[in-house]
C-alpha positions as CSV (number, residue, x, y, z in Angstrom):
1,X,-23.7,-1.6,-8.9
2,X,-22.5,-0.5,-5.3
3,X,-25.2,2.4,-4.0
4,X,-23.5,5.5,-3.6
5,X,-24.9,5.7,-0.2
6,X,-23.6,2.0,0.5
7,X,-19.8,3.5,0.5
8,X,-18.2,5.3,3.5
9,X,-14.4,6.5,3.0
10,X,-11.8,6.3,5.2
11,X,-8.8,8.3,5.2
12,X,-5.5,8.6,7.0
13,X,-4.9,12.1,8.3
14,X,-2.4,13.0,10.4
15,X,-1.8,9.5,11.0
16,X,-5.4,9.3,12.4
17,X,-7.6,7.0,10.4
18,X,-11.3,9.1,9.9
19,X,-14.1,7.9,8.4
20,X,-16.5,10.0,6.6
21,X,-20.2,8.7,5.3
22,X,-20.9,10.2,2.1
23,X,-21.1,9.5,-2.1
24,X,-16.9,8.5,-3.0
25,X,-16.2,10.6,-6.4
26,X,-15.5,8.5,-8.7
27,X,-13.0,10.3,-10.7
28,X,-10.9,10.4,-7.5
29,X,-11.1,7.0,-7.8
30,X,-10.5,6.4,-11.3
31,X,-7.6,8.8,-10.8
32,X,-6.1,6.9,-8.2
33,X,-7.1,3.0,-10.0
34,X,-4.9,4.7,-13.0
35,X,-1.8,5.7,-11.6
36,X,-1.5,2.6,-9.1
37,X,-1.7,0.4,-12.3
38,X,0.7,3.0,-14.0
39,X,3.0,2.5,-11.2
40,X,2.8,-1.3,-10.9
41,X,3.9,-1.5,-14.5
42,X,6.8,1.1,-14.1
43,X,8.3,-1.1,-11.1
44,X,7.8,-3.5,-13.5
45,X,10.0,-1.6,-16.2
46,X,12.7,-1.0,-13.9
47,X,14.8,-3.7,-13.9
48,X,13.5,-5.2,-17.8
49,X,15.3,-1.0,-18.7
50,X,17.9,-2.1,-16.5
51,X,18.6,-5.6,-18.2
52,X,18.7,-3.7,-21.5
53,X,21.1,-1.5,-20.6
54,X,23.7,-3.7,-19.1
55,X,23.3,-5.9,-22.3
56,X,24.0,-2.8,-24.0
57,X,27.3,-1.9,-22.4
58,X,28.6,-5.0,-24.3
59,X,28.0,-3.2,-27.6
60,X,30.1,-0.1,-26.8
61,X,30.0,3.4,-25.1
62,X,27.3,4.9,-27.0
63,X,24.3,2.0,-25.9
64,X,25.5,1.7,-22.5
65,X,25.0,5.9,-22.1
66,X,21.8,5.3,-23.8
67,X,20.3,2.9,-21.3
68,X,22.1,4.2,-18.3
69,X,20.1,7.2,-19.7
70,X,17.4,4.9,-20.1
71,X,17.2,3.7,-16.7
72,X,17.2,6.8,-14.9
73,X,14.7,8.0,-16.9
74,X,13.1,5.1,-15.8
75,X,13.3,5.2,-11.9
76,X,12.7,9.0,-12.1
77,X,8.8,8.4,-13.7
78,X,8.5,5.6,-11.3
79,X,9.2,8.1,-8.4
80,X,6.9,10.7,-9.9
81,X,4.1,8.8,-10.8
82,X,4.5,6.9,-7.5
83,X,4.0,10.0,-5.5
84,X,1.0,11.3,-7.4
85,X,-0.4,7.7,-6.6
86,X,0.0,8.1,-3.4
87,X,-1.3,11.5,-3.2
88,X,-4.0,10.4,-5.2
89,X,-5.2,7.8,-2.8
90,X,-5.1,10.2,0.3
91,X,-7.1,12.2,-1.6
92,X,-9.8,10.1,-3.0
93,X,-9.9,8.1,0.6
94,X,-10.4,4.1,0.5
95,X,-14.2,3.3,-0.6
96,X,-15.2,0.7,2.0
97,X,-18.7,-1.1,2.2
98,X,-21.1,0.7,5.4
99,X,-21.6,-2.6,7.2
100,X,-17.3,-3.1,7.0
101,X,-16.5,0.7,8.3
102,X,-15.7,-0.2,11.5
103,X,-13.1,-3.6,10.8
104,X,-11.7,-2.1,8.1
105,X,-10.7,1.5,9.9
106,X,-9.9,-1.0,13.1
107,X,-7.8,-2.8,10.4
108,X,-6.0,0.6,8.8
109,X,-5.4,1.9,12.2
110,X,-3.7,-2.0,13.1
111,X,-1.5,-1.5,10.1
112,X,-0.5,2.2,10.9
113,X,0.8,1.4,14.2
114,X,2.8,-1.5,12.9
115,X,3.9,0.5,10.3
116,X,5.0,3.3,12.6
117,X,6.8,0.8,15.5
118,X,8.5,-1.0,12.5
119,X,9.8,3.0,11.5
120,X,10.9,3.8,15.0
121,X,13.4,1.0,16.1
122,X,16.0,0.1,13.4
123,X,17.3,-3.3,15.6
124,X,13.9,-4.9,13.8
125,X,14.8,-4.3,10.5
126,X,16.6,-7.5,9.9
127,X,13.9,-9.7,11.7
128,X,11.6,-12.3,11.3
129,X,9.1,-9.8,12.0
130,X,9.9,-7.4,9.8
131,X,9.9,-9.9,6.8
132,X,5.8,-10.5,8.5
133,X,5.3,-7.0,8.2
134,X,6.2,-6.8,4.8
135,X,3.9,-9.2,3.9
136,X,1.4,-7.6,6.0
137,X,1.8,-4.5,3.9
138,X,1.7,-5.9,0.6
139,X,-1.8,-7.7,1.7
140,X,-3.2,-4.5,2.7
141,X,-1.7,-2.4,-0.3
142,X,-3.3,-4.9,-2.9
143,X,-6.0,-5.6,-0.9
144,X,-7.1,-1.3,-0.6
145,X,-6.3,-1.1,-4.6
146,X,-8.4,-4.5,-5.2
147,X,-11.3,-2.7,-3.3
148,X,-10.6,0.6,-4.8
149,X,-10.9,-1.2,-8.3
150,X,-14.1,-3.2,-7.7
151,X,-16.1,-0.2,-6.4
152,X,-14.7,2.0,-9.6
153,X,-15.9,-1.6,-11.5
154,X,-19.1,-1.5,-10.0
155,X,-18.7,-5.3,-8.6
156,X,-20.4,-5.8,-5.7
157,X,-19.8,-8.8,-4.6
158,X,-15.9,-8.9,-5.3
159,X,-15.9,-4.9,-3.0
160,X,-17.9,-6.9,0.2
161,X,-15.1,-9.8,-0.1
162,X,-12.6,-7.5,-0.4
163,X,-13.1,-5.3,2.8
164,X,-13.7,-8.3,4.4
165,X,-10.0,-9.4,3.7
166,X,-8.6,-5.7,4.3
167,X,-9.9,-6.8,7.8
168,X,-9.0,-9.7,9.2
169,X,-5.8,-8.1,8.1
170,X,-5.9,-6.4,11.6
171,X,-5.1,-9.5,13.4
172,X,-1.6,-10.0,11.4
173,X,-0.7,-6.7,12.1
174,X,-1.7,-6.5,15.8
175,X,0.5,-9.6,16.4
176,X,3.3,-8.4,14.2
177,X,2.9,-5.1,16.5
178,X,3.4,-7.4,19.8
179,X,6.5,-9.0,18.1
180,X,8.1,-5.8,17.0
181,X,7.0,-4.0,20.4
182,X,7.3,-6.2,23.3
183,X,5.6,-5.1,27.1
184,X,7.7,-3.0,29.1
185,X,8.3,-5.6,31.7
186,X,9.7,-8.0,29.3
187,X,12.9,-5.5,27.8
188,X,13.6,-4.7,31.6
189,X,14.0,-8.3,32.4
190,X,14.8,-10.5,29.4
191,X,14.6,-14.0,29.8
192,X,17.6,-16.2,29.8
């Protein structure tokens, strides 16, 4: 079982990543374990309702309005339950190991900045790099709820590994952040 005093959290605020040493509560983080696994298995929902409901409109009027009905009923949970995830883990902040504070906040900061160059310039939406980034960002998303969920499981070993991964993710997103953002000198004066 993790030592409460093993476990600093980091959060984002204000697109700063801060790191604060203290005990995690753990219904914060049961909280936020919950409705990331409720959300996974709405996304999941989505298009199975969606499925349904065009095989519906082959039996008439009556099922197809039914699972239209269906399916926006669907995607409007997903989107509710999706933003009280996500405030749910800014609140509860991301439970990292002591001896990992540093990579991992190095890492979060990496990912924020590629995150934020990616947002800025639409011409890199269609790009190699973009498709890296997305990666990139589903590592770190199910890498910070596999960390989140082996504190709240009490499993150290699998919580040291984890923050480990969440930060050699810094390297993928620094180099997907030189990709994306290329040196001043280089958009002046492009070769060819």
């Amino acid at each position: 079982m993790p030592d409460d005093s093993d476990a600093a959290l980091l959060f984002v605020d204000r697109g700063l990543v801060r790191a604060e040493h203290g005990p995690p509560d753990r219904a914060a983080q049961h909280r936020a374990v919950a409705l990331a696994g409720w959300t996974r298995r709405l996304r999941f929902a989505v298009p199975v309702v969606a499925v349904a409901a065009v095989l519906g409109a082959f039996l008439g009027t009556g099922p197809a309005l039914a699972g239209a009905a269906l399916v926006l009923l669907t995607l409007v949970g997903l989107l509710l339950v999706a933003r009280r995830a996500q405030v749910a883990h800014a609140v509860a902040g991301l439970p990292v190991p002591i001896e990992n504070v540093a990579e991992v906040a190095k890492a979060m900061r990496a990912v924020g900045a590629m995150t934020r160059v990616l947002a800025t310039d639409r011409r890199w939406r269609r790009s190699d790099s973009a498709g890296e980034a997305t990666g990139v960002l589903r590592t770190w998303s199910r890498g910070a709820d596999a960390l989140r969920g082996a504190w709240v499981r009490d499993d150290v070993v699998e919580w040291i590994e984890t923050a480990r991964e969440l930060a050699a993710t810094r390297s993928r997103a620094e180099a997907v952040t030189r990709a994306l953002d290329p040196p001043a000198d280089e958009e002046r004066y492009p070769e060819g």
